[in-house]
C-alpha positions as CSV (number, residue, x, y, z in Angstrom):
1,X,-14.5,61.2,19.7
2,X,-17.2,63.9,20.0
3,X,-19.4,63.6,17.2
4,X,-18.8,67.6,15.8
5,X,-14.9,66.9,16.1
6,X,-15.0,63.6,14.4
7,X,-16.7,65.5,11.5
8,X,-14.8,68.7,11.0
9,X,-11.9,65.9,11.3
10,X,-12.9,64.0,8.6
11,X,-13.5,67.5,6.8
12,X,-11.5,68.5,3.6
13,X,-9.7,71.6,4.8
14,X,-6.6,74.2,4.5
15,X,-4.8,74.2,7.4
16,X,-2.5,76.9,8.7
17,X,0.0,76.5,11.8
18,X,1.4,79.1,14.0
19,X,3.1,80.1,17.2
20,X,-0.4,80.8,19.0
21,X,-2.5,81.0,22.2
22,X,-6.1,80.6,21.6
23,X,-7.3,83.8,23.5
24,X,-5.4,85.8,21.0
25,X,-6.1,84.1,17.6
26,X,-9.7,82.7,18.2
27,X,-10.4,86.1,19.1
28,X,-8.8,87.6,16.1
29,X,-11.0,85.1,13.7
30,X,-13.9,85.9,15.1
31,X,-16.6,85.1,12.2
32,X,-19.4,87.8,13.1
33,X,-17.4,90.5,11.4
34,X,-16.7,88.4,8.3
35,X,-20.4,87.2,8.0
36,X,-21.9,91.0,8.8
37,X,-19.2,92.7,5.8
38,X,-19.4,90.5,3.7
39,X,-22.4,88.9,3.1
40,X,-20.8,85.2,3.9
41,X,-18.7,83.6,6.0
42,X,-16.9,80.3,7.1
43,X,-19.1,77.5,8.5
44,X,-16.3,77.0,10.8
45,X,-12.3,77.8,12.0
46,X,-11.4,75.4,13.9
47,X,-7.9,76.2,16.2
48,X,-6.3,73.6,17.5
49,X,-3.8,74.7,20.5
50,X,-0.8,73.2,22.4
51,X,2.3,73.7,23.6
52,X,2.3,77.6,22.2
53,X,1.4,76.3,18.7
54,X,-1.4,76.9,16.6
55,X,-3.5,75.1,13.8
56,X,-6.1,76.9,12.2
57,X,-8.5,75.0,9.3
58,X,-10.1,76.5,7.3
59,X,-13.1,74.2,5.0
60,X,-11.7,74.1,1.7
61,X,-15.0,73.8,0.1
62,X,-15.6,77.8,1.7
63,X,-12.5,78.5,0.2
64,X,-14.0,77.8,-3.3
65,X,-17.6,78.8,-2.8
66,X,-16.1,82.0,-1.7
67,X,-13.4,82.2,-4.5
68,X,-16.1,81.7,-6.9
69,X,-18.4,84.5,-4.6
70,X,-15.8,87.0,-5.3
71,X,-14.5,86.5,-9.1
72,X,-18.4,86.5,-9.8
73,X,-18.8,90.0,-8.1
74,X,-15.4,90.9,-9.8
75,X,-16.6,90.2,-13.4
76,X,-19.5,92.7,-12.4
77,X,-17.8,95.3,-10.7
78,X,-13.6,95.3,-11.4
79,X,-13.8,97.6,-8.3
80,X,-15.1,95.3,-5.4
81,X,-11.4,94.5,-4.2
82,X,-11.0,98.4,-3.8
83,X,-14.3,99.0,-2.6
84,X,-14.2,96.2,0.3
85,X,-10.6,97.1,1.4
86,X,-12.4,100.9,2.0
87,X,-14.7,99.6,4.0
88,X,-12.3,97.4,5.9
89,X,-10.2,100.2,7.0
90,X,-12.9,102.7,7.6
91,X,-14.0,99.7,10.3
92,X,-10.7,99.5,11.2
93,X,-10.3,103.3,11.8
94,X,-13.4,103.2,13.9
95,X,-12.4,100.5,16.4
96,X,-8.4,102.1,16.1
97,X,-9.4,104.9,18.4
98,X,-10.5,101.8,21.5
99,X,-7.1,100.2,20.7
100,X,-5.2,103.5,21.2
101,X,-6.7,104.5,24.3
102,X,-5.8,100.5,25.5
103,X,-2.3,101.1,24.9
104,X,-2.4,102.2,27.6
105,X,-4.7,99.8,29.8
106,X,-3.1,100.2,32.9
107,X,-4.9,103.4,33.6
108,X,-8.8,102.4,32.6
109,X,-10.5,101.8,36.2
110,X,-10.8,98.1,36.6
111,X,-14.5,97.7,36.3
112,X,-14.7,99.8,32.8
113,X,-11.5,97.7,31.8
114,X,-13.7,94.4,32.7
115,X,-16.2,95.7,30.9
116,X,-14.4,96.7,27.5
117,X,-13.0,92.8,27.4
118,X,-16.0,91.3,27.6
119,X,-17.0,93.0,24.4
120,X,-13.3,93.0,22.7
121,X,-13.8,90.1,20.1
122,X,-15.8,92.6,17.7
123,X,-13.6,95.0,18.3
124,X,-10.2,92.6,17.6
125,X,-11.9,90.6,15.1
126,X,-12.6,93.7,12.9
127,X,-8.6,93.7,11.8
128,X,-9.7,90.5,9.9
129,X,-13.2,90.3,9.0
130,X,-14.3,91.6,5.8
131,X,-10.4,90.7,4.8
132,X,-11.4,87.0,5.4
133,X,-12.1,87.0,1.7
134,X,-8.0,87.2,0.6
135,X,-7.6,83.5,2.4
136,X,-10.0,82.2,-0.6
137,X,-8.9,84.6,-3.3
138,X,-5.3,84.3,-3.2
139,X,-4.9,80.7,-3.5
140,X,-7.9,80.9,-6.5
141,X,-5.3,84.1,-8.3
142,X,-2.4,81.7,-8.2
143,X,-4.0,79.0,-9.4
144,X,-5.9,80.7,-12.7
145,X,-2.0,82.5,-13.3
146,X,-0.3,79.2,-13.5
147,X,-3.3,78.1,-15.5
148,X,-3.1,81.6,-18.4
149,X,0.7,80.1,-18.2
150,X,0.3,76.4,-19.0
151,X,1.7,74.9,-22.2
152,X,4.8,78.3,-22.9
153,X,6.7,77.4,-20.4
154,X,7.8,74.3,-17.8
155,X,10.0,73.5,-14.7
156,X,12.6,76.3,-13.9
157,X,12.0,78.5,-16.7
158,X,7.9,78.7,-15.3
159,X,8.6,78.9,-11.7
160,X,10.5,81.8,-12.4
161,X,8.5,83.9,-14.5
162,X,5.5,83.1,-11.9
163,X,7.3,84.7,-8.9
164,X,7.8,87.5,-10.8
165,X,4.4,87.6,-12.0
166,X,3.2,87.6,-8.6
167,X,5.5,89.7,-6.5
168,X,4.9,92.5,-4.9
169,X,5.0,96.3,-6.4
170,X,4.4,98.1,-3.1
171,X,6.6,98.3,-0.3
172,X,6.0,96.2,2.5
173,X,5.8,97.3,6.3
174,X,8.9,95.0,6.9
175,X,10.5,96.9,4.0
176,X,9.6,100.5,5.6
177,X,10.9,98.7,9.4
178,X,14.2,97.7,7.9
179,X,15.0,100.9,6.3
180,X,14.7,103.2,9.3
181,X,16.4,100.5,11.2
182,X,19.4,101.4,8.5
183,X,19.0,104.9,8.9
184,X,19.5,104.3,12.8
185,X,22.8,102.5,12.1
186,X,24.4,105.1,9.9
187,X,23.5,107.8,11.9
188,X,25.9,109.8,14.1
189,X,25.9,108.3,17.9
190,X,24.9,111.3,19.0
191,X,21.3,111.2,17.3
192,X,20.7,107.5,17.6
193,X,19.1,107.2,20.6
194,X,16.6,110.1,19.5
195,X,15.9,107.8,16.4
196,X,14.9,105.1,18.1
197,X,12.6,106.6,20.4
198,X,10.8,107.4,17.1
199,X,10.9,104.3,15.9
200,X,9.3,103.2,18.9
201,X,6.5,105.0,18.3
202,X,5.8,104.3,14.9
203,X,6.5,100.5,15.5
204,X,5.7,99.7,19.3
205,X,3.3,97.0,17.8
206,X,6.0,95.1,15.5
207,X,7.0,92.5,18.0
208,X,3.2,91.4,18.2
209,X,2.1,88.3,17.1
210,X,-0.5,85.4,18.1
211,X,1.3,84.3,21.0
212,X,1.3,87.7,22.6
213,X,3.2,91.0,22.5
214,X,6.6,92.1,24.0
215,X,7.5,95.9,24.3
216,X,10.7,97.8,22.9
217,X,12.8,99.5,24.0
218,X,15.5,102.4,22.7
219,X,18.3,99.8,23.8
220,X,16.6,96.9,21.4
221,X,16.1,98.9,19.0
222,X,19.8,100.1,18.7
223,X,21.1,96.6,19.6
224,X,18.7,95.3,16.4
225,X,20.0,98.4,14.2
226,X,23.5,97.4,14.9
227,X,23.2,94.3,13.2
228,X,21.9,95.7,9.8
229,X,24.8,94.6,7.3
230,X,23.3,97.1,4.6
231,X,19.6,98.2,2.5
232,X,18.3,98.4,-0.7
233,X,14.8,99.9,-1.3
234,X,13.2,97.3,-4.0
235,X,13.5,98.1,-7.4
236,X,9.7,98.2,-8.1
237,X,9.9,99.9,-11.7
238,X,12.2,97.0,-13.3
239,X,10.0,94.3,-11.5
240,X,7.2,96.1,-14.1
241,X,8.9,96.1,-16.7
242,X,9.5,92.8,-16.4
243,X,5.8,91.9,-16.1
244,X,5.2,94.0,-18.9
245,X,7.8,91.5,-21.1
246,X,6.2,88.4,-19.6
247,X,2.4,89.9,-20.6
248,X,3.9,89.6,-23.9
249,X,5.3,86.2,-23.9
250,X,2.7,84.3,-22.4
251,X,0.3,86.2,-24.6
252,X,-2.0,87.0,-21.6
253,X,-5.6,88.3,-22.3
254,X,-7.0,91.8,-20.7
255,X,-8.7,89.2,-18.3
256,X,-5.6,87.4,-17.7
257,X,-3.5,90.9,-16.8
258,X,-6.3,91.5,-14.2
259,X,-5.7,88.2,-12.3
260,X,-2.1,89.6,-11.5
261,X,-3.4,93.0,-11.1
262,X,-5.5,91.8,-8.3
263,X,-2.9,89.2,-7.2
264,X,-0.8,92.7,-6.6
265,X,-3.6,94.8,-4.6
266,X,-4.1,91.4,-2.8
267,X,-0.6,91.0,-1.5
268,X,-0.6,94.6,-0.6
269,X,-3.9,94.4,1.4
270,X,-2.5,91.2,3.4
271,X,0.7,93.2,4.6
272,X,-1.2,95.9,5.3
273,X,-3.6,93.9,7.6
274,X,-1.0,92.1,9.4
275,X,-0.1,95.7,10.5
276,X,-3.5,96.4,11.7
277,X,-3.9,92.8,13.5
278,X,-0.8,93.7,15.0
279,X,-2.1,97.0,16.2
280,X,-4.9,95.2,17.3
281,X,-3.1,92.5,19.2
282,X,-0.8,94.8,21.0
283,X,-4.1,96.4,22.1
284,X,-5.1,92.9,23.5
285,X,-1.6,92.3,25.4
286,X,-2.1,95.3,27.1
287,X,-5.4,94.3,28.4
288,X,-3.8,91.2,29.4
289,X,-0.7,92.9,31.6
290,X,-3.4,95.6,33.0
291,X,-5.2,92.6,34.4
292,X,-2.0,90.4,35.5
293,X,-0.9,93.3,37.7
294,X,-4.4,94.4,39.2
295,X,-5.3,90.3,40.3
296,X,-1.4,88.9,40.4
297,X,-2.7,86.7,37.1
298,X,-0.2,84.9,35.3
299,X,-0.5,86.6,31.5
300,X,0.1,82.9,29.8
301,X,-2.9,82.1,31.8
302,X,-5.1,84.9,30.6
303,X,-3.9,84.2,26.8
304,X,-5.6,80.9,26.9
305,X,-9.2,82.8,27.9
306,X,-10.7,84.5,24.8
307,X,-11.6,88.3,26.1
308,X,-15.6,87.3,26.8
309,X,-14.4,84.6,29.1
310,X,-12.4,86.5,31.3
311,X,-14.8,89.3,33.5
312,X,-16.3,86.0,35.0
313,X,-13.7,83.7,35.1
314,X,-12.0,86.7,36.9
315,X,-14.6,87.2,39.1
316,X,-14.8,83.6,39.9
317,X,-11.3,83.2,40.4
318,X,-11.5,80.0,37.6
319,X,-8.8,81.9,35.6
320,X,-5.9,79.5,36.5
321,X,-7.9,76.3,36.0
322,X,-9.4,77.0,32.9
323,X,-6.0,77.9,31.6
324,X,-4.4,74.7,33.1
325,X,-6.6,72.6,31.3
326,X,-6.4,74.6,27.8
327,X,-2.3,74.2,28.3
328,X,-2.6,70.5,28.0
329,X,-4.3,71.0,24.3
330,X,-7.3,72.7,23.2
331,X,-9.8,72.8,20.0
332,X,-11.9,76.1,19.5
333,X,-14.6,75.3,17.1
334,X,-15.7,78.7,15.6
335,X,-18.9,79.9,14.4
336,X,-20.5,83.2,12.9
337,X,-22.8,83.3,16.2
338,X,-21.3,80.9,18.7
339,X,-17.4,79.6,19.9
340,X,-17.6,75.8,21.5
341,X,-14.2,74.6,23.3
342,X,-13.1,71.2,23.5
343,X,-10.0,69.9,25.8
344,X,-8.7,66.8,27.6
345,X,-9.8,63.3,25.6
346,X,-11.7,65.3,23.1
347,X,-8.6,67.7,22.2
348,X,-6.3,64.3,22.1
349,X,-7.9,62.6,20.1
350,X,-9.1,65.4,17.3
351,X,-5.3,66.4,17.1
352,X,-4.0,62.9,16.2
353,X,-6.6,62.7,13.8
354,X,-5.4,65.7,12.0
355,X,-1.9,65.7,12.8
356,X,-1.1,61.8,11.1
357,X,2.6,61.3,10.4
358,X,3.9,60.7,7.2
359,X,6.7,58.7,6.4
360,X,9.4,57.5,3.9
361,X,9.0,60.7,1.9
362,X,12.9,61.9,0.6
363,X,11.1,65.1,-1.7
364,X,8.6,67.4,-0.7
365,X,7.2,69.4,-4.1
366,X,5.7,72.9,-3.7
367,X,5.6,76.8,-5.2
368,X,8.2,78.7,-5.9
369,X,8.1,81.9,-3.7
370,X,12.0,83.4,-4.0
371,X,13.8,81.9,-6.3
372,X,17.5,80.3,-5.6
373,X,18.9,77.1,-4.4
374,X,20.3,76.5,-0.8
375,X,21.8,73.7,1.6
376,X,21.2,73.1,5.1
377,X,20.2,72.1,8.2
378,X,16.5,71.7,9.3
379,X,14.7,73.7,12.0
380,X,11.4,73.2,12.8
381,X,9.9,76.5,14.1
382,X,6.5,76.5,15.9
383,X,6.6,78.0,18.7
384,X,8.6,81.5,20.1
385,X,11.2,78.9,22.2
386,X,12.4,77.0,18.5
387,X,12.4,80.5,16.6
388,X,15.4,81.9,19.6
389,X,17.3,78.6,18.9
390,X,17.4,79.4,15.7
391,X,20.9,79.4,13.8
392,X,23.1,81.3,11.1
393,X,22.5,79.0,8.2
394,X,20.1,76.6,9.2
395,X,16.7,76.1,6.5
396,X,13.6,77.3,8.3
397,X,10.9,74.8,8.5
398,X,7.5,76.3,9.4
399,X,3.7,75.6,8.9
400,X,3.6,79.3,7.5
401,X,5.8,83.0,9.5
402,X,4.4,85.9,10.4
403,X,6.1,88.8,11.7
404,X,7.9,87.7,14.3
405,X,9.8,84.7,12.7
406,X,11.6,88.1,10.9
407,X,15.1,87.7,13.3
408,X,15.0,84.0,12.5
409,X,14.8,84.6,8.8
410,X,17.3,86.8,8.5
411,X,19.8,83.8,9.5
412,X,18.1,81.5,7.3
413,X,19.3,79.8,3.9
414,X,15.8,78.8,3.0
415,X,12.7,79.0,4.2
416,X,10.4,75.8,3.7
417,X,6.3,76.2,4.7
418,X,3.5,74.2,4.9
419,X,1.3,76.2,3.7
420,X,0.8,79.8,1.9
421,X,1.0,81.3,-1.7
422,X,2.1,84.8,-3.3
423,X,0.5,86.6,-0.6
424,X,1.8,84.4,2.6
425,X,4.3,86.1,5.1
426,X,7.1,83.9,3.9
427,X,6.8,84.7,0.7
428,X,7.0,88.4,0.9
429,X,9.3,89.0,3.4
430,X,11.7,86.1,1.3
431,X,11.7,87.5,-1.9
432,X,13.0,90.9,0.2
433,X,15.7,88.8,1.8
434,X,16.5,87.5,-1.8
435,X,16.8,84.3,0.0
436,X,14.9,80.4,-1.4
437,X,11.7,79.9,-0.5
438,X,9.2,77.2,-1.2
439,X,5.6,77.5,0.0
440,X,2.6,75.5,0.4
441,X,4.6,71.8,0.3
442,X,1.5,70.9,2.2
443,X,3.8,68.0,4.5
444,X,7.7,69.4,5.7
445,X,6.6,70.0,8.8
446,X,5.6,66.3,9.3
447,X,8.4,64.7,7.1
448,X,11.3,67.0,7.8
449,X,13.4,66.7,11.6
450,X,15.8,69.1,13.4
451,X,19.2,68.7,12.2
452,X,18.2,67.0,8.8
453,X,20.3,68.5,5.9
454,X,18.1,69.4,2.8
455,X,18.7,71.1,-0.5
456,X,16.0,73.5,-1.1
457,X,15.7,74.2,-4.9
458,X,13.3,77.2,-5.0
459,X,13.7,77.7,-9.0
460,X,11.8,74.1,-8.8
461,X,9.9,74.5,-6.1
462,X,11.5,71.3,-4.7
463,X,13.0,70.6,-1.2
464,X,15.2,67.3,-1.1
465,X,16.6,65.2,1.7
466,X,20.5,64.4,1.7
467,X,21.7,61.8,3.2
């Protein structure tokens, strides 16, 4: 193996799995913009690509240095969480007026439209970047939480005052979808159709993800609607009070209230940067079908190019080549100044390295996101082809969601991850559902099958194989 692969394999890292191209998520992790507003960055993401799945690892020693970075500038200033999400979306406002003018790609000549690719990364990457810092903080606010908790309480009766500790008090933009999505489906026929068309434009970026973007349209958007069974706006002032009680019993310290004060404004920031990623995304997909039309490109092709690569490539006519050999399996190693790209032998033989199978393991331990118990069937979903065979019933097994896992989990009787914490996708979007949800087992992607049936005990933060 390459000597830089067999390293970051060896590496101690977190690793986060997806339904992905690499032109669209390398891009989006971009380090410069994390190193330039912050002050500090990853050594290294590495994404590891194939079959329309995505790994991403993260070095878990960054993920404590910067922890540490970031409590230590929040004992000085309680305001640096506030203060960094400003400047985070007054970068993101800047680079919003490029994406809106994308939207509509298909009528930038086709030289300026080469031209504003070769450049996108900064641009794409700002959606992240200074928010890099919530992958280290979250998982550093869960575990000094569980540590203000030790010794009062154990098992059940802990898992479930955690999850309340660390849900959400702010509405989510799945919340705000799902609601209009009500109001379509009780309204008179006669206005629907109007509806939608707003809904359009106030969410034409919700079916975005890493894998790439798919446009709606009034007739999805009704058909979608139609299968709303009911809604219930969240019921955020007894969720306080119920913190409030739990402050109380677990005698928490000033200090200690801030953790989950921060845990809050955390969660909130994440959702509200998946919506800006997504913006951002949508931006990139329409760059992608602009340039699919103009030189009869195949858009899975293009996805596997990040944006720099493709004026050349384009030029060259190497587009289809380079995208036949990233298909097979492909590592981006990034950098704050530099990308390297690995495929064929190299790509093999990193992923096995990372990707070792685990056997003879009947329970799978992990946190407590939604609380509840469920049985089911297992399905494994990586990739936008396992989430549409997805079934009424069945547990979802997944590295971590996003976004557009949402139709899947609607059907679900669990949701099992990999990976995540308070402030994952799963997590949120569970707790909404008021379906069980256990994150961050680490393993059930590697130990759990399709069609296994499991009883997910979310109170214990336990998933267990029947047989």
């Amino acid at each position: 193996m390459n000597p830089e692969l067999q390293k970051l394999a060896k590496q101690e890292g977190y690793i986060q799995g997806i339904a992905a191209k690499p032109g669209i998520l390398s891009s989006v992790g971009v380090l410069k913009t994390m190193q330039q507003g912050l002050g500090f960055a990853f050594e290294t993401i590495v994404g590891v690509y194939k079959e329309g799945y995505g790994q991403w690892k993260y070095p878990e020693k960054n993920l404590k240095e910067h922890a540490r970075i970031v409590l230590g500038k929040l004992a000085k200033n309680p305001n640096y969480l506030e203060e960094k999400r400003a400047q985070y979306n007054q970068e993101f406002e800047n680079v919003n007026k490029l994406f809106k003018r994308l939207y509509k790609a298909e009528g930038i000549p086709k030289e300026e439209l080469l031209r504003i690719v070769n450049d996108f990364e900064i641009p794409l990457s700002t959606t992240v970047g200074i928010s890099h810092l919530l992958e280290s903080i979250s998982l550093r606010l869960e575990k000094d939480i569980r540590k203000a908790m030790k010794g009062k309480a154990s098992g059940k009766e802990l898992n479930q005052d955690f999850a309340i500790l660390t849900s959400p008090t702010t509405r989510s933009f799945f919340s705000k979808k799902e609601q209009v999505l009500w109001e379509i489906n009780i309204a008179p026929k006669k206005e629907r159709e109007k509806l939608a068309k707003q809904y359009i434009t106030d969410f034409f970026w919700i079916e975005s993800g890493y894998a790439g973007s798919k446009k709606i349209t009034v007739e999805s958007v009704l058909n979608e609607a139609s299968k709303m069974k009911s809604f219930q706006k969240p019921d955020f002032e007894e969720l306080k009070e119920k913190k409030e009680q739990l402050f109380g019993k677990y005698s928490f310290s000033e200090e200690e209230k801030r953790l989950v004060k921060w845990t809050e404004f955390s969660i909130d920031w994440q959702d509200d940067r998946k919506e800006k990623i997504l913006r951002g995304v949508y931006a990139l997909s329409s760059i992608h079908w602009a340039l699919s039309k103009r030189y009869n490109l195949e858009v899975n092709h293009l996805q596997q190019l990040m944006p720099h690569e493709l004026p050349k490539a384009i030029k060259e006519k190497k587009v289809e080549e380079i995208a036949k050999r990233r298909l097979n399996g492909s590592v981006l190693v990034l950098r704050a100044d530099s990308v390297d790209v690995f495929t064929g032998k190299e790509f093999e033989e990193f992923y096995k390295a990372i990707n070792k199978e685990k056997k003879d393991v009947e329970t799978i331990n992990g946190n407590s996101a939604s609380l509840g118990t469920a049985t089911g069937p297992v399905r494994i979903c990586t990739t936008l082809e396992s989430l549409e065979k997805f079934r009424e019933g069945e547990i979802l097994v997944a590295s971590m969601t996003r976004p557009e896992y949402i139709p899947a989990m609607k059907k679900a009787a669990a949701i099992v991850t990999d990976e995540g914490g308070v402030l994952c996708h799963a997590a949120i979007v569970s707790r909404e559902l008021g379906i069980p949800c256990v994150v961050g087992t680490r393993i059930a992607t590697k130990v759990l099958k399709d069609g296994e049936v499991v009883e997910v005990r979310a109170n214990h933060g336990m998933v267990r194989k029947i047989k």
